[in-house]
C-alpha positions as CSV (number, residue, x, y, z in Angstrom):
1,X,-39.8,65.8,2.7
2,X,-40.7,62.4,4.2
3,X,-44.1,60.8,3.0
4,X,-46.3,60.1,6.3
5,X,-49.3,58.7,3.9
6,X,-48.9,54.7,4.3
7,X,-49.6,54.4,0.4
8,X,-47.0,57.6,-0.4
9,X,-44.7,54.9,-2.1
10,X,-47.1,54.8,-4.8
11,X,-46.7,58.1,-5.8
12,X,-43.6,57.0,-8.1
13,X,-45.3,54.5,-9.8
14,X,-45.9,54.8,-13.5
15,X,-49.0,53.9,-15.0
16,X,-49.6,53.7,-18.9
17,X,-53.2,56.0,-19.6
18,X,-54.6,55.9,-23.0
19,X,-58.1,57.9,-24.4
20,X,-60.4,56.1,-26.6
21,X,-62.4,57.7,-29.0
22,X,-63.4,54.7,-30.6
23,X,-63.1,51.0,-31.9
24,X,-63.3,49.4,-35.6
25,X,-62.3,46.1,-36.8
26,X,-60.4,46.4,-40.5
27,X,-59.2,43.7,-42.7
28,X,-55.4,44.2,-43.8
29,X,-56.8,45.5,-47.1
30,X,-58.6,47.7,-46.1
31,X,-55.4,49.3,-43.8
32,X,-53.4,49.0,-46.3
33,X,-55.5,51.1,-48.5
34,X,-55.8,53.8,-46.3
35,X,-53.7,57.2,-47.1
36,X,-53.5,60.9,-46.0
37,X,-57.3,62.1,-45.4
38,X,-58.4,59.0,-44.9
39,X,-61.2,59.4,-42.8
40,X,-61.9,56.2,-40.1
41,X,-65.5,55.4,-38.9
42,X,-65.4,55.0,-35.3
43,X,-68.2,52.8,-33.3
44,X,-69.1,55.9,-31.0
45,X,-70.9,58.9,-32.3
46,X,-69.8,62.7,-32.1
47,X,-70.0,63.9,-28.5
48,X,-70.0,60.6,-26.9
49,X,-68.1,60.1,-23.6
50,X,-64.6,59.6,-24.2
51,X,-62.8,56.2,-22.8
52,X,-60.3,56.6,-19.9
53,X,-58.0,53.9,-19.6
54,X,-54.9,53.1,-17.3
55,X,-53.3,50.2,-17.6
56,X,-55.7,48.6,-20.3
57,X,-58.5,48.7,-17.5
58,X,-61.1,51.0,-18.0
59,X,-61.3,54.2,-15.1
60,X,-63.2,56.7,-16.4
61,X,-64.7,58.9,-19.0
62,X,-64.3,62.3,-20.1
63,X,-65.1,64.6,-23.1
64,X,-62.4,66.6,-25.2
65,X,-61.7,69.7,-24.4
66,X,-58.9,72.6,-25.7
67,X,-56.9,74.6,-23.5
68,X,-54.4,76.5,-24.5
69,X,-54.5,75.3,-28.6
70,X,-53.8,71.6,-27.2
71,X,-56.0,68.9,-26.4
72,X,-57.2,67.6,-23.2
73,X,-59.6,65.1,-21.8
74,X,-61.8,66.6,-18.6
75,X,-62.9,63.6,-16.5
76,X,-66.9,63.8,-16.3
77,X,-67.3,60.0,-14.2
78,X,-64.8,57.8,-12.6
79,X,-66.0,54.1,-13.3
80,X,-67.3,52.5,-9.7
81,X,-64.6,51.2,-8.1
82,X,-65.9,47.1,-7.5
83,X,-66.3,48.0,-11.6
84,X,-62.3,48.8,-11.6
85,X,-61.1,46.1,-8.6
86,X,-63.3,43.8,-10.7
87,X,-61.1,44.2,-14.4
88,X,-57.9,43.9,-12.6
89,X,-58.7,39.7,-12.1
């Protein structure tokens, strides 16, 4: 099938998305220390909005979800896009 869309080319191009549920600064002790059950306080509380990122630039945010007995991510807000353009300089 022959793309006819002027951007189809783009459609191949891989993009590296990550979900963050959270941030925390450790010293190397403290990572060290850490074993099996460890449990890791986050800087965003239960039921926040989940981080959306594509190539280390923020895109959107979503909340967990389960489908199937796996997790997912379903988008609730797609950051403004002068927001995005802006993060890529």
């Amino acid at each position: 099938m022959i793309e006819t869309s002027p951007l189809g080319f783009l459609r191949d191009v891989r993009l590296n998305v990550s979900v963050e549920l959270g941030r925390r600064r450790f010293r190397i002790a403290d990572i060290l220390s850490l074993t099996q059950g460890s449990i890791l306080e986050l800087d965003k509380l239960a039921g926040e909005p989940l981080d959306i990122w594509v190539n280390d630039h923020l895109f959107a945010r979503g909340e967990a979800v389960v489908v199937s007995e796996k997790f997912g991510v379903r988008i609730t807000e797609i950051v403004a896009p002068a927001q995005r353009v802006g993060g890529l300089a």
